[in-house]
C-alpha positions, -999 to 999 in steps of 0.1 A, spaced: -136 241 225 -157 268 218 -148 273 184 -160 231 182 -193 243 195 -198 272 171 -186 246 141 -212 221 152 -239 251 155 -231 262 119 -229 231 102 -259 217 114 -278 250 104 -269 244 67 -276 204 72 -309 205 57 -297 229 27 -266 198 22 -290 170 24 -313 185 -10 -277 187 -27 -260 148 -11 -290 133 -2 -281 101 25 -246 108 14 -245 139 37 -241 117 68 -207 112 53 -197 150 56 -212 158 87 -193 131 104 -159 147 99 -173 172 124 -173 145 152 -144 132 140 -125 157 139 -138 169 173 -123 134 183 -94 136 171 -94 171 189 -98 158 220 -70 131 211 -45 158 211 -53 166 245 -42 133 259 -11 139 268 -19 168 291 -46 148 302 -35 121 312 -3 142 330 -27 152 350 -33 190 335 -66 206 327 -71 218 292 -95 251 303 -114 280 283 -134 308 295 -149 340 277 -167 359 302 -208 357 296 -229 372 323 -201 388 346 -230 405 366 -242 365 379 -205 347 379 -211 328 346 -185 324 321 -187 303 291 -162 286 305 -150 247 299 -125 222 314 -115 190 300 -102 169 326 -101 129 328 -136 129 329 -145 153 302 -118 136 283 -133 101 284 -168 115 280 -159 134 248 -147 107 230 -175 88 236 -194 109 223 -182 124 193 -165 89 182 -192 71 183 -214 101 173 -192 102 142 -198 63 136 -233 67 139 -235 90 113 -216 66 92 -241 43 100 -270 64 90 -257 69 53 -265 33 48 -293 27 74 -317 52 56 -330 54 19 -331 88 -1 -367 88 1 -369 88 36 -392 116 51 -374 147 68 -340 136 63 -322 170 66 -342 175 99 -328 143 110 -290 147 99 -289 185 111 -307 172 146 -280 144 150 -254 166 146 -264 194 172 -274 162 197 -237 153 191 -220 189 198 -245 193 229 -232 166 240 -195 175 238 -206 208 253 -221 190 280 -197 169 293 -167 199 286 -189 226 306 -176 241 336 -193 268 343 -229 245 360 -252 270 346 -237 263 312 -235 229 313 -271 230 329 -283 252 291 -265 224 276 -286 193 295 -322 208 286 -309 212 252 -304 177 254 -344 171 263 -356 193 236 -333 175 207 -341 142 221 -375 147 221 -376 161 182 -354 132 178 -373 105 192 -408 119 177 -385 116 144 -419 101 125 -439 127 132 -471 107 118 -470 82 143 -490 79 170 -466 60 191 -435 80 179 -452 118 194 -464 98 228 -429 85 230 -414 117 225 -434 139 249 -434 116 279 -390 120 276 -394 153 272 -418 157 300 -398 133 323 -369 147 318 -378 182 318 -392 179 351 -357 167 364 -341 190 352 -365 215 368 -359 200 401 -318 199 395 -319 237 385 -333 246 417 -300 225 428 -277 240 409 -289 275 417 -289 265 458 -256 249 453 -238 276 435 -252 300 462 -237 284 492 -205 275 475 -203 308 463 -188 301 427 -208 282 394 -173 266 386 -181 230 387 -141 219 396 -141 250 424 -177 234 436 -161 201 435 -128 204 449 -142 228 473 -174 216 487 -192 239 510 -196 231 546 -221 204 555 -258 217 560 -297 210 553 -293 232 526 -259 213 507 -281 184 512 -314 192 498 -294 203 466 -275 175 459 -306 152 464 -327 176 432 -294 170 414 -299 140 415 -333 138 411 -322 152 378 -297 125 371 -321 97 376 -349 114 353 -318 117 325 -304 80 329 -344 66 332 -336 54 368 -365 37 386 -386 52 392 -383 73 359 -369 42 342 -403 40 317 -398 68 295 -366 48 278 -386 17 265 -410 42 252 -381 55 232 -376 29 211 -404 43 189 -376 63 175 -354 52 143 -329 31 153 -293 55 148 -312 75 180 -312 42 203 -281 36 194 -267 70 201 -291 89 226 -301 60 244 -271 38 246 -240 61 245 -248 97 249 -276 110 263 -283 86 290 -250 91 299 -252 122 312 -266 115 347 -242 89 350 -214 119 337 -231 141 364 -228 116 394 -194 110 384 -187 146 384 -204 151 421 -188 122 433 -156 131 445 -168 161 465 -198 146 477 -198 111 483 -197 117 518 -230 135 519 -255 117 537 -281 101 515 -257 101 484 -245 63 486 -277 47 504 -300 65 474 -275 61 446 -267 23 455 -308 12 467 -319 31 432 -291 14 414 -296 -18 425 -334 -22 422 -331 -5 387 -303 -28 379 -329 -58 387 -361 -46 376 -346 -39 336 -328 -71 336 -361 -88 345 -383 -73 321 -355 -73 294 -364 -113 300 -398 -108 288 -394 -90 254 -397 -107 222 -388 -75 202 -351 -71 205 -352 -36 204 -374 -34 235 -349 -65 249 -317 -40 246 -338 -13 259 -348 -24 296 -314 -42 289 -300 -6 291 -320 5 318 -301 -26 338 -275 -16 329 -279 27 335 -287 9 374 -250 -9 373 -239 22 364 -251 40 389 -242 19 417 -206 22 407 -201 60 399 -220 65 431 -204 42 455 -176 72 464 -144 50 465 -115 55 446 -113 18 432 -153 19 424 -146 53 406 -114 33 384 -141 5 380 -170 30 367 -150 46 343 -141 15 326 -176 1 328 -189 32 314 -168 28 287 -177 -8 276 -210 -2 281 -211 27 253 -190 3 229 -211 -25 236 -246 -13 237 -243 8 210 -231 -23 193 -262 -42 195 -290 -17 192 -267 -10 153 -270 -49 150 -309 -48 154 -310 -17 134 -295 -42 105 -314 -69 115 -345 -50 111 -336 -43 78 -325 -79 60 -356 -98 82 -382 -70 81 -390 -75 121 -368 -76 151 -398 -108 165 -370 -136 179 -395 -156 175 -400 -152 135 -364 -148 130 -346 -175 124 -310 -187 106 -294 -152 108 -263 -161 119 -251 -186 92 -265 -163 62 -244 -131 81 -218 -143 99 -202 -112 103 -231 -98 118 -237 -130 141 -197 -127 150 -204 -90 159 -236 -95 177 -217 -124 194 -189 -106 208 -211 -71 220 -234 -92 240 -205 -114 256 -191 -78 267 -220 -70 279 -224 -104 302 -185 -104 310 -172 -127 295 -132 -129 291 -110 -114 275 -137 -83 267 -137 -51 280 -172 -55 299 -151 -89 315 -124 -62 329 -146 -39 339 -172 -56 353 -143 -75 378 -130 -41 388 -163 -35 403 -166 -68 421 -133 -66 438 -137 -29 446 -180 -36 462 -155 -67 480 -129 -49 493 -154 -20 508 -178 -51 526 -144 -63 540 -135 -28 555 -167 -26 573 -193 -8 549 -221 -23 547 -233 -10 517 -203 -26 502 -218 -60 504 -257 -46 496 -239 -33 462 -219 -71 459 -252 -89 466 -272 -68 440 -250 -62 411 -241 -99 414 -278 -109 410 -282 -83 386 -252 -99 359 -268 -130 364 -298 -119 347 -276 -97 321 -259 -132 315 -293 -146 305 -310 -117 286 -273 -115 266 -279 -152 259 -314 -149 253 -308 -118 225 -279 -140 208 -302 -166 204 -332 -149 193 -311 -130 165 -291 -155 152 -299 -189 162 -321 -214 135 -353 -223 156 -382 -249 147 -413 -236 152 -445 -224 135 -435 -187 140 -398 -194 128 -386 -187 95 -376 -207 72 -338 -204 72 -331 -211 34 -362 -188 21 -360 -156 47 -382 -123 35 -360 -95 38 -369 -61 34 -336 -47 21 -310 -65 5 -277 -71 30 -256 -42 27 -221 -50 38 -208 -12 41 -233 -8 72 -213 -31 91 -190 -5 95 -201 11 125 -201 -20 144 -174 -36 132 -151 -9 144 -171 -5 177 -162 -42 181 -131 -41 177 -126 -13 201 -145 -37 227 -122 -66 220 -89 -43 216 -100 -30 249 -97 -62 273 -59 -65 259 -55 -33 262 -71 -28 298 -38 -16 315 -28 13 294 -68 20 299 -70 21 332 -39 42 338 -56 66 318 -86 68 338 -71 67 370 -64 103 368 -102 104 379 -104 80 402 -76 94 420 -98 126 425 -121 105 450 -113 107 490 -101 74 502 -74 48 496 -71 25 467 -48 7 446 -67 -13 419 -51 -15 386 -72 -27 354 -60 -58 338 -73 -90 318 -55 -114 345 -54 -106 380 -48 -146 392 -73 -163 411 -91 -140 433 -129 -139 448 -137 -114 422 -130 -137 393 -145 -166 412 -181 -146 413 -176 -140 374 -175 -173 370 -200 -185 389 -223 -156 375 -217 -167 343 -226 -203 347 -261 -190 368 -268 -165 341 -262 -194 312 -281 -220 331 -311 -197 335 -310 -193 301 -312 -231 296 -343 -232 314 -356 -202 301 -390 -216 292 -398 -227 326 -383 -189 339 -412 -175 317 -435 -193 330 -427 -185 367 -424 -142 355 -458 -145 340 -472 -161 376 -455 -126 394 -480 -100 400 -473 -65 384 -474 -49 421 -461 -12 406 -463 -3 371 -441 32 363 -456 35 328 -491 32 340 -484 53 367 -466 78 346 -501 78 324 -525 78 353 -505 109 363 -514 125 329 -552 115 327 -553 129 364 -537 165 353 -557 164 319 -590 157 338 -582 186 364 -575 212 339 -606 201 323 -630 205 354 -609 238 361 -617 254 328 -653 240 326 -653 254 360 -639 290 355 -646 294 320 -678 278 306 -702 307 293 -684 324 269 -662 353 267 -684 372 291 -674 343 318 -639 345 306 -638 382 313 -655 380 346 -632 351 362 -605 371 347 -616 403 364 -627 387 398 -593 372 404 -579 409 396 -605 422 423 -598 398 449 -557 396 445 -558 435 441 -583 446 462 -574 425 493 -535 442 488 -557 475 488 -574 467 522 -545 457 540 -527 487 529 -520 511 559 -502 538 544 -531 567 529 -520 597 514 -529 627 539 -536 653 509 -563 648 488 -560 669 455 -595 671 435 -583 683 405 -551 706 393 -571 726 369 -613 724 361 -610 715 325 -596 684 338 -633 675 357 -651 681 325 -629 660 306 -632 632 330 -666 635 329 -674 632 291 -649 603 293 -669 586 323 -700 594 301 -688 577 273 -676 547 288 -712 549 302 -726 552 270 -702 522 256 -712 500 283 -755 505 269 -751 510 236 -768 485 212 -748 492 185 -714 478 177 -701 505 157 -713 530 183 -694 511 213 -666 516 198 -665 550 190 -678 558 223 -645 535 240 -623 554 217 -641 583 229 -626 575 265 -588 575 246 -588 608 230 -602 619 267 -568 609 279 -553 627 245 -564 659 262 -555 651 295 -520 646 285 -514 677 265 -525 697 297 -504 683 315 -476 691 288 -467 657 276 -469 664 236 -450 631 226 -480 611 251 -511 628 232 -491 622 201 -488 587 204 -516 582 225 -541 597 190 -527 575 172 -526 550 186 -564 552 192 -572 560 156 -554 530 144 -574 510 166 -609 522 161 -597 516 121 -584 481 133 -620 477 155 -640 488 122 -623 463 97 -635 432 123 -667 449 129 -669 439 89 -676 407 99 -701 410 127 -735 418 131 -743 450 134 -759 451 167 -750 438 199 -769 406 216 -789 406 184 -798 374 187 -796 366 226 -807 390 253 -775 400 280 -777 383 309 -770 386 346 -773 424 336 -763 431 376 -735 410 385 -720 420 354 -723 459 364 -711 449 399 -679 436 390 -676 465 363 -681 485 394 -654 471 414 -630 468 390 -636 505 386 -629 511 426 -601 488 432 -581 507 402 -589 542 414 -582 533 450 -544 514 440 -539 550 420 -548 566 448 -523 546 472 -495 547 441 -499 584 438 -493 589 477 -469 562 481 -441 582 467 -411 589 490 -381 598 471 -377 633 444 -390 634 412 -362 619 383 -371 645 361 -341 667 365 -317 633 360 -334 619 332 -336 651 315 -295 655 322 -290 617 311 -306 626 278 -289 658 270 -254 642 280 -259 604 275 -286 603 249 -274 635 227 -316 643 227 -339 671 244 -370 646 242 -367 623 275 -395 606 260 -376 593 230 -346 594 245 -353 567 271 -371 543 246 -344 541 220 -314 549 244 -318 543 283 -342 515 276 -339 505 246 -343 464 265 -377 473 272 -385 486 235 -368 456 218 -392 433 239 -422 446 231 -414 452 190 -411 412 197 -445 414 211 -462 435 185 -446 411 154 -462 384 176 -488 398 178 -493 407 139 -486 373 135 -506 355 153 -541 380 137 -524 371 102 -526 329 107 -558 336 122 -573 352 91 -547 334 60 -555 296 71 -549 280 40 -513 297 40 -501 333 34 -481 350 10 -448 368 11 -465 401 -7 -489 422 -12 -513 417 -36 -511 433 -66 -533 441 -101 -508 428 -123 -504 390 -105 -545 384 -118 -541 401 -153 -537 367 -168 -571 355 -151 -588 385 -160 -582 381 -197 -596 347 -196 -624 355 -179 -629 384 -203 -622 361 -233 -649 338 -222 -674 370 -215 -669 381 -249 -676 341 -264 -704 336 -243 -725 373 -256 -710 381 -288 -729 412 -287 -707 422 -259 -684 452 -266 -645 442 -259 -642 474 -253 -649 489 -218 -655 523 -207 -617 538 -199 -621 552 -162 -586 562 -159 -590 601 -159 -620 592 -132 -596 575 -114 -572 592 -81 -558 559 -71 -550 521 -94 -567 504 -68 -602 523 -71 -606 504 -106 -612 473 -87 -642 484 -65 -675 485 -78 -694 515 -83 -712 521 -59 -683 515 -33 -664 541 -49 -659 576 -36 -640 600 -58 -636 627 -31 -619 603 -9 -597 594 -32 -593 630 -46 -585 636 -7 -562 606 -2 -543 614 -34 -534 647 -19 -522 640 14 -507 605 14 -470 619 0 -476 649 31 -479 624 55 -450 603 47 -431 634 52 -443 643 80 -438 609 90 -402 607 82 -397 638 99 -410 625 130 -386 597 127 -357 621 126 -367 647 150 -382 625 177 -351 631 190 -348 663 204 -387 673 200 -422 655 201 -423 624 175 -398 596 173 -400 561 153 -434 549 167 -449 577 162 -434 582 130 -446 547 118 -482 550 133 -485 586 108 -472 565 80 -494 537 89 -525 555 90 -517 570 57 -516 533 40 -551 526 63 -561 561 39 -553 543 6 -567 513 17 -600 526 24 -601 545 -7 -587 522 -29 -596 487 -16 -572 454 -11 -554 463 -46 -541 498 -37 -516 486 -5 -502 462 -29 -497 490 -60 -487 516 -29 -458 495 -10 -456 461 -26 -432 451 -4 -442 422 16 -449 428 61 -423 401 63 -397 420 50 -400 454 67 -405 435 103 -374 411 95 -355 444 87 -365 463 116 -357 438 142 -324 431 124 -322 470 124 -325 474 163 -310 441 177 -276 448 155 -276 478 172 -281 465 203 -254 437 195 -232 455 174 -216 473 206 -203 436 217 -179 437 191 -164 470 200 -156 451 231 -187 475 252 -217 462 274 -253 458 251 -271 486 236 -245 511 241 -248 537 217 -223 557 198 -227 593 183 -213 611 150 -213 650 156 -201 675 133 -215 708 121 -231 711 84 -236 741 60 -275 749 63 -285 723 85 -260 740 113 -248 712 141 -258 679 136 -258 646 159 -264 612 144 -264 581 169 -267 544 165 -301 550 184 -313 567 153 -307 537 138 -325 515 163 -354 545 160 -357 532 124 -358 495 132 -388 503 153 -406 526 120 -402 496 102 -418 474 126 -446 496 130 -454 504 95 -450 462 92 -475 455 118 -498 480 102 -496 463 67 -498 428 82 -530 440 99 -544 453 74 -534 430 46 -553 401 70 -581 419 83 -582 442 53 -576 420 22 -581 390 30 -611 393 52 -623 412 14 -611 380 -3 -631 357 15 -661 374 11 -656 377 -24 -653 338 -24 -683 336 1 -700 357 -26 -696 333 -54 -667 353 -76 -634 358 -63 -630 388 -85 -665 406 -83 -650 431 -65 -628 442 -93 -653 438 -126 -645 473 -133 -608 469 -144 -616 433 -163 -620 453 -197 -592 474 -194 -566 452 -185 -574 426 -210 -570 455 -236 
């Protein structure tokens, strides 16, 4: 089953790389994956249906319990074929339902695909966590799914209100699942089953946000909206997601709770009340669509209630009963929404009312249309007929015992197939029946908008026959399902069958088919009387009140707490930190008793030039000045750290603080030169009192933090984890690459985020995968010096050579009086001496100060060096290998390190060493940390060069283009290079 999973993952990864190559014709090859799953999970019948498990497990998260683990049981067994036959069908389907041209195609086909091998995982998952990973995956391909045409309006509203509805849900069921898995003290969903935990408040509570996430999943009132909505989607989605799969999975989940707890109070009353109303409300609006789409949809929402009630009655016969039904309701529902699908296409509208004649120009259609709506209303010898009587005689057989929800379930699934009779009748007729009318087409001149395509009836066809096989074939069926029903408390003996004999149940068939028909027959007169009922509740409405409410709060919020600028921003920002912080501060009650001034006086004179020049920053007028004077404050801490005899600290801490007053000075570029030049600071005081008690609440929580400490210093056991563990003398170094190396990987995610996010800000019109270079606007150049040299004749082609005044290729491009030839003299020099020193940081970070940060900060300021000397031109002729590439490489770099130790059967990031001895270079110890040490190089020097190629280049670009000639910084190397 796993090895399934991983096939669906990979194939549908290389879906959209296919569909360039097959075009529509890909559908055909990503199908065998479903269909072979299917046939898969045919081999497992016979152990199935013998009442074995068919199990998997590979142990994921031992440290919580959870296992990707996976049972396929009765359940699962029905479930999975459902979904990855029909999945595989509907793919079929879609090879002939869309054109070539069709937008996003390979999205679509790869999308399907993973929906379809979620799904499997889904309804295979044992392990609840899992299968909980597996529902919200669900959400999230559903929702790219349904917002499929990405330019409509309709299509992204559609698409966020599932996902939000759902999401929600499943928020509430995860606080469920985790509270259920607690108390029954396993996340095996059989062991939580067959083992429920004693009955409490808390048991309780949990099963009711489970099933506040089932109800969200199959759009039960009163979350039933979001699933009309979702017919914005292309129709291959409504006729899997909706119809057969995904909404399937809170019926699949109150199935799988069922048999454990059924008994828990609240489970029937909300399941069958819920059911019931949801049953009745879809049916009656499905009576009130014209568009046949929208007349399925609610139709399936009816149905999703029928559901509902049966899975969640808890008796063994309703159990046989649900199975069945949930069965011919996949077969027949997705049926009809592929009829419509095809109906769209040969009339150009799914309007009843403008459709008109259907059936006698495709009566193969009509005949398939014909039989999946008479399953749908019961009608003999069809599946939906069989199953639909199992549930009768299994609500009548619980009223005559004495439950009383036995007859509430009767009395309202009874009126609820009488309306499913009538909408059935009412969708026949609208598709395929000739109608008179000024809105009906004429039969013998219809407009269609693609011509008939017999090879799409495939789909359907064999869906159909699998519907009409299935009556016949009821018996062998429902021995095969009772292997589930028989895992539900209580006695039973119903038997599936076509022909039971006359019996009540097949009496109120009868008689709900006549009702249902006869409503139909008066079906004008019906509409008449729905339009007269008041709308007292409107979920839809409600569901977008609930949004315009929430949009309108955030709204007043932010106007609230952030109108005024960044100055606001930062002083909401800082008063919440005050108040949180300080109020923690003033209820503390534990003080230190010593109070040490200072360990050593140059430490008071260095705090005070720092408290100066934060003084200084705070006044000054000048931009450039403010941040000298700030990064004044940081080499202040620079000293303070090497007295205290942390070298690798000051290290990292200088350069760090050079690279950002270089980083400071390249925006500063762009701004005026003086601060408030144009309007005056205001609210000078408040904003130096909450300076001021920002400045006391931090000094007093260091002052509690520094005293709070109980327990010894770590020193000693870090610095003998190092030496033993980590094979390094620096602690430092040692614990970022080795002890915790977790921590390091998350925040090189945070600094290629973070260069990311400056780059888009600056390359808006999109951004380039290298450096630039001299040589990519040679060809420009020489027309622009051609037409120099037509325009003034008297122009020399010749211009003055300025190579042997020239340190650095990228100094040609500046103009004159930019130019500095000491600087470049001086960059020349040292550049190559501090990649070395650079590289030998990287390598001895190890065992002395340095390490692969501080290594890449050295190297990075030493391309900062060339690109202040030698302008946007020089970082391209210097390293013209794109940031992309060095940050890809250095996260590959450090997460196959931390991976790689999975497949040597050891926990993540474990690290393994190579130690020999080496003429010269003496004893030698190289560890896979060195090679994570290099990953994080790579990612530094990357974030540097995506800085500066965005701040740097581009920001030089666009003023060159704001100037009026994109070049004009580079006039200088025009003549030469078009020699």
């Amino acid at each position: 089953m796993i090895l399934v999973l991983l096939l669906f993952a990979g194939l549908s990864a290389i879906t959209p790389w296919l569909t360039r190559i097959l075009s529509t014709r890909v559908f055909y090859l990503v199908a065998l994956l479903p269909a072979g799953a299917f046939v898969y999970t045919l081999t497992q019948s016979g152990r199935v249906l013998a009442g074995d498990e068919v199990t998997q497990s590979v142990p994921w998260i031992p440290q919580l319990g959870i296992a990707l683990s996976f049972r396929v049981d009765t359940l699962g067994w029905l479930l999975a074929l459902v979904v990855t036959g029909i999945g595989a069908l509907v793919l079929i389907y879609c090879a002939r339902y869309f054109s070539p041209d069709e937008p996003s195609l390979g999205r679509f086909a790869a999308l399907l695909l993973a929906f379809a091998g979620t799904m499997y995982g889904l309804v295979t998952a044992d392990d609840i966590y899992v299968m909980f990973m597996f529902w919200e995956i669900t959400s999230v391909l559903s929702y790219l799914l349904i917002g499929h045409y990405t330019e409509r309006k309709e299509s992204r509203g559609a698409a966020l209100q599932a996902l939000l509805v759902t999401t929600f849900g499943g928020l509430a069921m995860l606080v469920g699942v985790i509270l259920l898995s607690t108390a029954a003290g396993t996340t095996s969903i059989a062991a939580i089953v067959a083992d429920p935990p004693a009955a409490s408040a808390l048991v309780t509570t949990s099963i009711m946000l489970i099933l506040a996430g089932a109800l969200s999943k199959s759009a039960l009132v009163p979350f039933h909206f979001w699933l009309p909505a979702a017919m914005a989607a292309p129709t291959p989605v409504s006729a899997y997601l909706h119809a057969a799969a995904m909404v399937k999975a809170g019926i699949y989940l109150i199935a799988r709770f069922a048999p454990g707890y059924a008994d828990t109070p609240g489970f029937t009353e909300v399941l069958v009340v819920v059911g019931v109303w949801t049953m009745l409300l879809g049916a009656w609006r499905s009576l009130r669509q014209y568009d046949l789409k929208l007349l399925l949809a609610y139709g399936t929402v009816s149905q999703l209630g029928f559901l509902t009630v049966v899975v969640g009655f808890g008796s063994r016969d309703a159990a046989l009963a649900g199975a069945a039904l949930l069965l011919a309701h996949a077969l027949f529902k997705c049926t009809l929404f592929l009829v419509v699908g095809i109906v769209d296409h040969d009339e150009g509208t799914r309007d009843l009312r403008e459709i008109s004649g259907l059936g006698r120009r495709r009566p193969v259609l009509a005949a398939v249309g014909i039989i999946a709506a008479a399953s749908m209303a019961g009608i003999p010898p069809l599946l939906g007929f069989v199953s639909k009587e199992a549930v009768l005689s299994a609500f009548l057989e619980a009223g005559e015992h004495g439950e009383p929800w036995g007859w509430v379930a009767l009395v309202g699934v009874t009126l609820g197939s009488i309306l499913t009779v009538a909408y059935s009748a009412r969708f026949v007729w609208g598709a395929f029946a000739r109608k008179s009318g000024a809105d009906a087409r004429a039969a013998a001149a219809p407009h269609a908008s693609h011509s008939p395509d017999p090879l799409i009836l495939i789909a359907p066809v064999v869906l159909t026959v699998a519907t009409l096989a299935g009556g016949f074939l009821s018996a062998p069926i429902g021995h095969a399902l009772e292997g589930y029903a028989d895992t539900v408390p209580g006695e039973g003996d119903y038997h599936l069958a076509l022909w039971h004999g006359f019996e009540p149940a097949l009496g109120i068939s009868a008689l709900v088919i006549a009702l249902g028909l006869g409503l139909f027959a008066v079906r004008a007169r019906f509409s008449r009387l729905q339009k007269k009922v008041p709308v007292v509740v409107d979920a839809s409405r409600s569901y977008w009140a609930i949004v315009r409410a929430v949009d309108a709060a955030a709204a007043r919020v932010t106007l609230f707490a952030q109108k005024g600028g960044l100055p606001q921003y930062l002083s909401t920002i800082l008063l919440v930190f005050v108040l949180c912080l300080g109020a923690t501060t003033a209820l503390n009650r534990t003080w230190p008793t010593e109070f040490v001034l200072f360990d050593y006086p140059a430490q008071v004179f260095v705090a005070a030039a720092m408290g100066a020049a934060a003084i200084m920053a705070a006044r000054a007028t000048h931009r450039l000045a403010a941040v000298l004077l700030v990064g004044a404050t940081g080499f202040g801490l620079v000293v303070l750290f090497s007295f205290h005899g942390a070298p690798d600290l000051a290290l990292t801490q200088a350069l760090v603080e050079t690279v950002t007053i270089v980083v400071f000075v390249l925006v500063l570029r762009r701004l005026p030169p003086r601060i408030a030049q144009h309007n005056k600071p205001m609210k000078r005081g408040r904003r130096i009192a909450i300076g001021a008690l920002v400045g006391v609440t931090m000094g007093l929580a260091g002052l509690i933090a520094l005293g709070a400490r109980q327990a010894g210093t770590l020193t000693d056991e870090l610095a003998r984890l190092s030496v033993e563990e980590g094979h390094g003398k620096n602690i430092v170094n040692v614990m970022l690459v080795d002890i915790r190396a977790w921590d390091t990987m998350n925040e090189l995610s945070v600094l290629i985020v973070v260069a990311t996010g400056v780059a888009s800000l600056l390359f808006v019109t999109g951004r380039n995968v290298s450096m630039p270079r001299l040589r990519e606007s040679r060809k420009r150049r020489q027309t622009t010096q051609r037409v120099k040299l037509v325009n003034d004749p008297h122009t020399s082609s010749e211009a003055p050579d300025d190579r042997q005044h020239s340190w650095l290729l990228g100094g040609r491009t500046l103009a004159p009086e930019n130019r500095s030839l000491i600087l470049e003299v001086l960059v020349r020099l040292i550049f190559h001496p501090a990649i070395v020193v650079s590289v030998y940081l990287l390598f001895a970070g190890h065992n002395a100060p340095g390490g692969g940060f501080a290594g890449g900060l050295v190297a990075g300021l030493a391309l900062i060096a060339r690109y202040l000397a030698g302008g946007r031109y020089e970082i391209g002729e210097t390293l013209p290998i794109g940031p992309g590439a060095l940050l890809g490489t250095g996260m590959l770099l450090a997460t196959g390190t931390a991976v790689g130790s999975l497949f040597l059967g050891a926990d993540v990031l474990t690290s393994a060493y190579f130690e020999t001895d080496l003429p010269l270079l003496g004893h030698v110890s190289f560890g896979t940390s060195t090679i994570f040490d290099i990953g994080v190089y790579l990612v530094v020097i990357g974030v540097v060069l995506d800085v500066l190629r965005a701040l740097g280049g581009e920001v030089d670009r666009q003023q060159a283009e704001a100037d009026g000639d994109e070049l004009s910084d580079d006039h200088t190397v025009m003549a030469e290079e078009a020699r």
